[in-house]
C-alpha positions as CSV (number, residue, x, y, z in Angstrom):
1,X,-8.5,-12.6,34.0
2,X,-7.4,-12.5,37.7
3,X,-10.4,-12.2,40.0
4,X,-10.1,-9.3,42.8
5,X,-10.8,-10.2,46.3
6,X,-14.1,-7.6,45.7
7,X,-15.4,-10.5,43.2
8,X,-14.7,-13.6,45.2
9,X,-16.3,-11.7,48.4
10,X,-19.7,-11.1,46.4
11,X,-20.0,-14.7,45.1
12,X,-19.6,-15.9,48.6
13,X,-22.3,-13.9,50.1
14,X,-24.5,-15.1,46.7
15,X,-24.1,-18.4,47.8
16,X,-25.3,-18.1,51.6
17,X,-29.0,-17.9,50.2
18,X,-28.2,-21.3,48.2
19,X,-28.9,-23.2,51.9
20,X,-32.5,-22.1,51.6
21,X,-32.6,-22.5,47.8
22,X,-34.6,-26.1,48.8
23,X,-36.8,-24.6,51.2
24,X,-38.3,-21.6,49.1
25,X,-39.5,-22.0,45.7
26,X,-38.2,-20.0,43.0
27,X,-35.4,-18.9,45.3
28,X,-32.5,-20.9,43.1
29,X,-33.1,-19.7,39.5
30,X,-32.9,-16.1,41.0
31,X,-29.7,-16.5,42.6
32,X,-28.5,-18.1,39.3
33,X,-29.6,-15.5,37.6
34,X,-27.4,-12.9,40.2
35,X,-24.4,-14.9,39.5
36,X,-24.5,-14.9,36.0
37,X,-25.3,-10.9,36.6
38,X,-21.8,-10.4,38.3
39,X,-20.0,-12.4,36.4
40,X,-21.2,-10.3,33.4
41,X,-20.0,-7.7,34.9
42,X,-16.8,-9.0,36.3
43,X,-16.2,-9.7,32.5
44,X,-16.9,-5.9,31.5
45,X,-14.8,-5.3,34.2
46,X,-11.8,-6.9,32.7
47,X,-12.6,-5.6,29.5
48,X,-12.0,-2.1,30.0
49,X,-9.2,-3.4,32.2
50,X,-7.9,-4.7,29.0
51,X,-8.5,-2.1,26.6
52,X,-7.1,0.5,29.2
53,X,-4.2,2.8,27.4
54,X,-1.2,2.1,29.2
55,X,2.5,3.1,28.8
56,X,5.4,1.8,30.9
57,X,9.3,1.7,30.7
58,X,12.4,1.2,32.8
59,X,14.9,4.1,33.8
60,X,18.2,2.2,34.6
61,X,21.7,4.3,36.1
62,X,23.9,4.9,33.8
63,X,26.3,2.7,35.6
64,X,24.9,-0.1,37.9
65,X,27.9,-1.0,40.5
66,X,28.4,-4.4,42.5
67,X,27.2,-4.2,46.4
68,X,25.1,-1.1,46.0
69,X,21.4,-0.1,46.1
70,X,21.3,1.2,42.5
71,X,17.7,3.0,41.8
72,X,15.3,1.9,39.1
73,X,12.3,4.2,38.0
74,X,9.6,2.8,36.0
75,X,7.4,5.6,34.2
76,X,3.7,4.8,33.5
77,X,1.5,7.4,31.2
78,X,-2.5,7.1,31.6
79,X,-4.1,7.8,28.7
80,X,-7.4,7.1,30.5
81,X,-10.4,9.0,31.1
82,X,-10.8,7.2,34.5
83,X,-7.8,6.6,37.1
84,X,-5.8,3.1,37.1
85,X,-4.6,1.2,39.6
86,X,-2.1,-1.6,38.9
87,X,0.5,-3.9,40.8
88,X,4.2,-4.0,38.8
89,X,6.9,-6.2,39.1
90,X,10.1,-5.6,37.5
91,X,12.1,-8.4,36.2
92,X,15.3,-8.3,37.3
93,X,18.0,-10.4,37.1
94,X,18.4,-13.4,39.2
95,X,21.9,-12.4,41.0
96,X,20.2,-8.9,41.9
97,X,18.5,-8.4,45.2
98,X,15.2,-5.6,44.4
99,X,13.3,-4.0,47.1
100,X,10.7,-4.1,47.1
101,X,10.2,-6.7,45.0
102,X,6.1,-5.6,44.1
103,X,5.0,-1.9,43.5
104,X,1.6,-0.9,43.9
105,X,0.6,2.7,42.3
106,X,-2.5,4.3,40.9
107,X,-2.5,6.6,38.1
108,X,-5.2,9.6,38.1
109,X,-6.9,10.4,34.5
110,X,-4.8,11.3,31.7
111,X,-2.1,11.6,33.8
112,X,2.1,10.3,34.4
113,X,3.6,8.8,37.2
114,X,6.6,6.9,38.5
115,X,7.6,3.9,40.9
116,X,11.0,3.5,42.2
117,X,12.7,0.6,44.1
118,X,16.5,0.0,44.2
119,X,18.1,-3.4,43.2
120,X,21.8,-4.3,44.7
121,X,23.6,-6.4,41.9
122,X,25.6,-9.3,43.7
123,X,27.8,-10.0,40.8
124,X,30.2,-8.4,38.7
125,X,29.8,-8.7,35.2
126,X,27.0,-8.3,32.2
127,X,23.1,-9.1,32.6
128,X,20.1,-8.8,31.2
129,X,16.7,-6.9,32.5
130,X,13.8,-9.0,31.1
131,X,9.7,-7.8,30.9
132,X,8.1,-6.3,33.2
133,X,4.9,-7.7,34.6
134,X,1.8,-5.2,35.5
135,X,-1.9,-5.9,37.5
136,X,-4.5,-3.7,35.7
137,X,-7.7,-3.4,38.5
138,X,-10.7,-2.6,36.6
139,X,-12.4,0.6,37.1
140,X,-15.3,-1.7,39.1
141,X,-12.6,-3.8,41.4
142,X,-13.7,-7.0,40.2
143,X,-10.8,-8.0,38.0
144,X,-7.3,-7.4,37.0
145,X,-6.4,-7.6,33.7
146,X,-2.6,-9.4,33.5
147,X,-0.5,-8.0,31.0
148,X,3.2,-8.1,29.8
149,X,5.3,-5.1,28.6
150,X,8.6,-6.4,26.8
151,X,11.4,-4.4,28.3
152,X,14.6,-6.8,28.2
153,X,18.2,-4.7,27.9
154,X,21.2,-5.9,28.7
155,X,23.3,-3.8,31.5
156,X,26.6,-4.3,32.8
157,X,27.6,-4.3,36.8
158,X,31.0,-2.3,37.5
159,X,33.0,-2.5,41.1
160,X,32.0,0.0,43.2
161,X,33.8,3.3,42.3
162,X,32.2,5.8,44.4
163,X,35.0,6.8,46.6
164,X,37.3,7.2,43.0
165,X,33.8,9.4,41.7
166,X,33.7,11.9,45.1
167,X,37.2,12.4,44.4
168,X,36.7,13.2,40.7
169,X,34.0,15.7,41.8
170,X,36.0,17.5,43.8
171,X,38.6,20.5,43.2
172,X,41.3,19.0,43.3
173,X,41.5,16.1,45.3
174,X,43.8,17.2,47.6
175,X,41.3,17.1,51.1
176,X,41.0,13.5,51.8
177,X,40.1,14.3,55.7
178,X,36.3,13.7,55.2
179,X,36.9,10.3,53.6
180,X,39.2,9.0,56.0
181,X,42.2,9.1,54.4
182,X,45.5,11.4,54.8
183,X,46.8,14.4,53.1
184,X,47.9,13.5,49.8
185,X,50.4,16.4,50.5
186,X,52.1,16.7,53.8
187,X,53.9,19.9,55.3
188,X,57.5,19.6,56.2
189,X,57.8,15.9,54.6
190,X,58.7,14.1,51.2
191,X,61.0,15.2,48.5
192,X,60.2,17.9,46.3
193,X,59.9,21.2,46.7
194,X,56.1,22.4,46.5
195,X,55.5,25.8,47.5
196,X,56.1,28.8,49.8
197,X,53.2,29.3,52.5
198,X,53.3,31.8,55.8
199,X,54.6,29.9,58.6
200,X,51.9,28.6,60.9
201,X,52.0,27.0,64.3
202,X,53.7,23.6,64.9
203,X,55.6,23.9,61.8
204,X,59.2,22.7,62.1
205,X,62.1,25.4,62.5
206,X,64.2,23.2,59.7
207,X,61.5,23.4,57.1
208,X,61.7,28.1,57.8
209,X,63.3,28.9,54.1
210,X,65.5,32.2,55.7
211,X,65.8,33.6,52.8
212,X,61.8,33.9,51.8
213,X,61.1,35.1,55.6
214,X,64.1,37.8,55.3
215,X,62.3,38.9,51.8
216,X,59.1,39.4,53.0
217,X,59.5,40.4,56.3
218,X,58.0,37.3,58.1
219,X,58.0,33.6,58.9
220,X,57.9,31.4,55.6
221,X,57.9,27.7,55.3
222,X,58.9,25.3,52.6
223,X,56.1,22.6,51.5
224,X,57.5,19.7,50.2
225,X,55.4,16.9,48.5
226,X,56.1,13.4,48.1
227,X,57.8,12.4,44.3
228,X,55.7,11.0,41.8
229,X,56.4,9.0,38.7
230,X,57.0,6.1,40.8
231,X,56.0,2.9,40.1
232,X,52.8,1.1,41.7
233,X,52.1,-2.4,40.9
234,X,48.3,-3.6,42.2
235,X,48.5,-7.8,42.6
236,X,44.8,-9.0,42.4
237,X,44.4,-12.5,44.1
238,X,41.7,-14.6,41.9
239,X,42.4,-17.5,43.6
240,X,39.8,-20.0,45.3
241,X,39.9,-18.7,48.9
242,X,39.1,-15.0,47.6
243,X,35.5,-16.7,46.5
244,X,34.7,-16.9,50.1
245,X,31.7,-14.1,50.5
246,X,31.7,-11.1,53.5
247,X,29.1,-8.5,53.8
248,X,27.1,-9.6,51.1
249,X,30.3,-9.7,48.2
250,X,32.9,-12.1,47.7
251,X,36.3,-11.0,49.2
252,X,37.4,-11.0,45.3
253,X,34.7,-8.0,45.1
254,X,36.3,-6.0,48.1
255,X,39.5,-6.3,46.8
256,X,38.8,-4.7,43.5
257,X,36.8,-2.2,44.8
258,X,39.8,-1.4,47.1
259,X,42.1,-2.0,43.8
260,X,40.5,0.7,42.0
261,X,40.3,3.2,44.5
262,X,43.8,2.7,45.3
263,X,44.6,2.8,41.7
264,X,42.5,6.2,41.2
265,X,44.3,8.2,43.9
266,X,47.7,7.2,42.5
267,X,46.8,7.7,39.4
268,X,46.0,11.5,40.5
269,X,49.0,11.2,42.5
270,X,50.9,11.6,39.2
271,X,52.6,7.4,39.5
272,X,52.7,5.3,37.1
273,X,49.9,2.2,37.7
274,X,50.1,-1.1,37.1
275,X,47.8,-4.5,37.2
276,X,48.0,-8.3,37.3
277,X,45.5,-10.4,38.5
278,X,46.6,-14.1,39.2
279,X,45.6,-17.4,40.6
280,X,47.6,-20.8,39.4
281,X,49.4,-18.3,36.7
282,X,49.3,-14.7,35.5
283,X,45.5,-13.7,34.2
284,X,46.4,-10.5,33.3
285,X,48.8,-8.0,33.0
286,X,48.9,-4.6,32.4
287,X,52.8,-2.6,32.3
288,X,52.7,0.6,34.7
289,X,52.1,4.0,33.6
290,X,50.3,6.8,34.1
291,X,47.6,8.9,33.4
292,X,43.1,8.7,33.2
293,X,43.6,6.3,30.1
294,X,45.5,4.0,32.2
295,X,43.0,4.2,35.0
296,X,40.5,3.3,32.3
297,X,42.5,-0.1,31.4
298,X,42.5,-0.8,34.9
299,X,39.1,-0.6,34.9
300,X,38.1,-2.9,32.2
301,X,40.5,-5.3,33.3
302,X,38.9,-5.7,37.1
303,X,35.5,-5.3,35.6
304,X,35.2,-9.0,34.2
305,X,37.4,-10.5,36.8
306,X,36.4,-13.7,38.9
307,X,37.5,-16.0,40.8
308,X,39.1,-19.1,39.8
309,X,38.7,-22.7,42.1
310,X,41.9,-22.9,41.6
311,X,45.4,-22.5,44.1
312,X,47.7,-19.9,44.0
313,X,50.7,-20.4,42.6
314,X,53.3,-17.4,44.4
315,X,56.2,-18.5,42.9
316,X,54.8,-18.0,39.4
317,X,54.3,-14.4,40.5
318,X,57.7,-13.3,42.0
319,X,59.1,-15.2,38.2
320,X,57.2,-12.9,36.1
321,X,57.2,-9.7,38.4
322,X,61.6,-10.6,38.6
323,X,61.3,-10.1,35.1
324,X,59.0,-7.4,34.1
325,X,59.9,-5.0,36.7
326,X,63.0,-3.7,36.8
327,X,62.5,-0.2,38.8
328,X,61.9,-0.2,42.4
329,X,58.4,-0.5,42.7
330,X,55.2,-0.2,45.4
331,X,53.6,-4.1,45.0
332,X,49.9,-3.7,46.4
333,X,48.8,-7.5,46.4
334,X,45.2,-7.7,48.1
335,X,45.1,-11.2,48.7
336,X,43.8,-14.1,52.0
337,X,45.7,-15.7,54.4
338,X,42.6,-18.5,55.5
339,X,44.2,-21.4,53.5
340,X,47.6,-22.2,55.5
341,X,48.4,-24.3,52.6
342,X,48.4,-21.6,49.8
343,X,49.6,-18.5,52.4
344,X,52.4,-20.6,53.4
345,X,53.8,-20.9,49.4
346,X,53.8,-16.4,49.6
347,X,56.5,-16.1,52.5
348,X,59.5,-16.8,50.2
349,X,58.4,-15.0,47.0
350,X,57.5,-12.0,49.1
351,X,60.6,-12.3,50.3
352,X,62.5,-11.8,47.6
353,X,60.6,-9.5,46.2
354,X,61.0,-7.0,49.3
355,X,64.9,-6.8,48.5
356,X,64.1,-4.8,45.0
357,X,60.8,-3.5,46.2
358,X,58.3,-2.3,48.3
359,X,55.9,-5.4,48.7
360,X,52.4,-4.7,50.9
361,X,49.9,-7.6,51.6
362,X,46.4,-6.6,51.9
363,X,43.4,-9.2,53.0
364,X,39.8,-9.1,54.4
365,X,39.1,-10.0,57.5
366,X,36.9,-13.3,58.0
367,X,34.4,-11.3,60.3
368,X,31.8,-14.8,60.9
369,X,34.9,-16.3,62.5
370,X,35.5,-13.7,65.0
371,X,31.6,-12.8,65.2
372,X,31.3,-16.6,66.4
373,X,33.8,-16.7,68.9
374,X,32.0,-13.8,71.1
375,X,28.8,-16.1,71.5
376,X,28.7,-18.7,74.3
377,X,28.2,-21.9,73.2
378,X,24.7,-23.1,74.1
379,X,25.6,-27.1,72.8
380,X,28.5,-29.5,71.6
381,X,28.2,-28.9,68.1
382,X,28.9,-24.9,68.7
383,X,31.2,-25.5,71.2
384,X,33.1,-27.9,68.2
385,X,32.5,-25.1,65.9
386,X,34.2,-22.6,68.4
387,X,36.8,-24.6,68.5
388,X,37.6,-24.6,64.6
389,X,37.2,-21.1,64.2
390,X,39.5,-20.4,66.8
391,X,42.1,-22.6,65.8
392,X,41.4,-21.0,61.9
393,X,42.0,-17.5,63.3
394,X,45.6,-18.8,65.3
395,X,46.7,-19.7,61.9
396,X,45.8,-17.0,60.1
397,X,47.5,-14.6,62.9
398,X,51.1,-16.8,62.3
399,X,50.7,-16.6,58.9
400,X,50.4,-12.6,59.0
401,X,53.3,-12.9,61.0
402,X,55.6,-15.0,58.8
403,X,54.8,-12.7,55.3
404,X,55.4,-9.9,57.7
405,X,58.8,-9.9,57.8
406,X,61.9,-8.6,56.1
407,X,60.4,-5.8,54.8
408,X,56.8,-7.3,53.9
409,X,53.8,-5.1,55.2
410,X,50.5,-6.8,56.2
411,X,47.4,-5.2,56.8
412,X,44.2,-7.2,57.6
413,X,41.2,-4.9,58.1
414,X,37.7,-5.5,57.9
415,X,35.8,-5.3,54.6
416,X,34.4,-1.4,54.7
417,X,38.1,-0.3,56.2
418,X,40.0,-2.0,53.1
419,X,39.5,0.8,50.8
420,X,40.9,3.8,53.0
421,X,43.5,1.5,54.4
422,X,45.4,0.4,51.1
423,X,45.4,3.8,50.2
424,X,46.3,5.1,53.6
425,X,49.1,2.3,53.2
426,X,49.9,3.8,50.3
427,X,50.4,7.9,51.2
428,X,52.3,6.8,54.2
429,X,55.1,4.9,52.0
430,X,55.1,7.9,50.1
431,X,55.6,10.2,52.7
432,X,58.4,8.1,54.2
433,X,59.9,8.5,50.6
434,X,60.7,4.5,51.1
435,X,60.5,4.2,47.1
């Protein structure tokens, strides 16, 4: 039994006439006798608290993904001739962050309702929803009646695929425009023919087909599209620095949410999609191809991934990549460049691999850093902190600058751009036909 604030109130005031109690005869036994009165009643109070016909269970997504608000509904039935009001608090995993974390509703007679709050899962990976925890109020105020609903069930936290599920809801995916990203398809460029379409301002005199206009009596224009069946190859950096946290997620997070949405648009594309996650070796592997089930390996392979305190070792990559692909391929590696150290050890292997293929470098930004440097300094320790951060950022700029050469593209964006730029990246080498 929990008193209410109701209860606790009344027994105060009861006590104010205890400073007289040795003044006026008689007075004392009578306030006793008051006490024990509300206190009777504060017990029948919780008891019909107690006995009060409650039901209450969860209502989890069907898929709970990393970094987002995900909504929870809990359902509660009254079976009560009188209306309830109770306090609920869900028990959510540790790693999630749940807003708000305490619900407050009141149930009229005989009667359903639902609470919702959203909870923002900070890991990848499976967990486990325990009880959850409810605050009866008896129908006089006076108590609450503390009870526990066992309602554990285990749920597991994806990366965040909702830019790959507004593609999949749409026609055909062909209109990228209102996500940010290019035409899949672009007039005039590539290298298969794709269709006939009326001419239309702007478009190139070279790409008229002569013999379509003189057909039909007016201006026709080839479409071409870019090939497809070509190899991509996404290189997933588990390494120590890609523990390192922006905007709430590790950058290890970012990078397979961008993986996956990369992966998901070439998939579409018609390619042929491969994985390998790596740190001091080769965690996984998966050979290019194509096709929804493929998407669906790439999946399950990113959805347990983490990173490993461990370094990178390059040269192990370029070895097993030399020998596994033989076809000119598209290598999409989202890795960091904040650990001179470990960035230095890519220039060589990227190197080499740019004479067979197409290698692209991919990293997150380290936002804090550059955040700090537009603040004034207000003491010696900040200004000494300036001073790191700026140095940091000089070496991560020559670093950029030394994988990005001989063929080796770098792109280093902020977290919520890596997403539409890998897979702006990625239209644009297709367009250019450079595989």
């Amino acid at each position: 039994m929990i008193p209410s604030g109701r209860l606790w109130l009344l027994l105060c005031l009861l006590a104010l006439p205890t400073i007289a109690a040795g003044f006026i005869a008689g007075l004392g036994p009578l306030i006793a006798l008051a006490d024990v009165v509300l206190l009777a009643v504060a017990g029948v109070d919780f008891l019909l608290a107690r006995r009060a016909p409650l039901k209450v269970w969860r209502e989890l997504p069907a898929r709970l993904q990393v970094g987002v608000a995900n909504p929870v509904t809990i359902h509660l039935v009254n079976a009560n001739r009188v209306a309830l009001r109770l306090d609920l608090r869900d028990d959510s995993p540790q790693e999630f962050e749940s807003t708000p974390g305490l619900l407050s509703v009141t149930i009229a007679p005989s009667s359903r309702a639902k609470v919702h709050y959203t909870t923002t899962p900070g890991k990848r990976g499976k967990f486990e929803f325990g009880a959850l925890h409810l605050r009866v109020r008896g129908p006089l105020g006076f108590t609450w009646h503390e009870r526990v609903v066992p309602a554990s069930v285990a749920v597991s936290v994806f990366p965040d695929m909702r830019g790959a599920s507004r593609l999949l809801l749409s026609d055909a995916a062909l209109d990228f425009v209102n996500l940010g990203l290019r035409q899949l398809r672009r007039d005039g460029r590539g290298s298969e023919f794709a269709r006939l379409r009326d001419y239309a301002q702007g478009d190139s005199a070279r790409d008229v087909d002569w013999k379509a206009t003189a057909r039909r009596g007016r201006p026709v224009t080839r479409v071409m599209e870019s090939e497809r069946s070509q190899t991509v190859l996404i290189g997933v950096d588990a390494g120590r620095s890609m523990a390192a946290r922006v905007d709430g997620l590790t950058k290890l997070d970012h990078a397979v949410n961008a993986a996956l949405f990369l992966a998901f648009v070439a998939v579409r594309n018609g390619d042929r999609v491969g994985l390998v996650v790596f740190a001091d070796g080769i965690k996984t592997y998966l050979a290019p191809a194509a096709g929804r089930l493929q998407y669906r390996k790439i999946v399950d392979a990113l959805y347990t991934a983490k990173p490993h305190l461990t370094y990178v070792d390059y040269l192990a990559l370029f070895k097993e990549l030399n020998t596994r692909l033989l076809k000119r391929s598209l290598l999409c590696v989202f890795t960091d460049f904040i650990d001179e150290d470990q960035a230095q050890t890519m220039v060589e292997p990227m190197r080499r691999l740019a004479r067979r293929h197409v290698p692209l470098c991919l990293s997150v930004k380290d936002a804090a850093l550059a955040e700090l440097l537009e603040t004034q300094p207000p003491d010696a320790e900040i200004a000494y902190q300036h001073a790191v951060a700026s140095e940091l950022l000089l070496e991560r700029e020559a670093m950029k600058r030394k994988v990005g050469r001989d063929g080796v593209t770098v792109i280093d964006v902020d977290a919520d751009q890596l997403s539409l730029a890998a897979v702006n990246q990625y239209l644009e080498i297709k367009a250019r036909g450079t595989l």
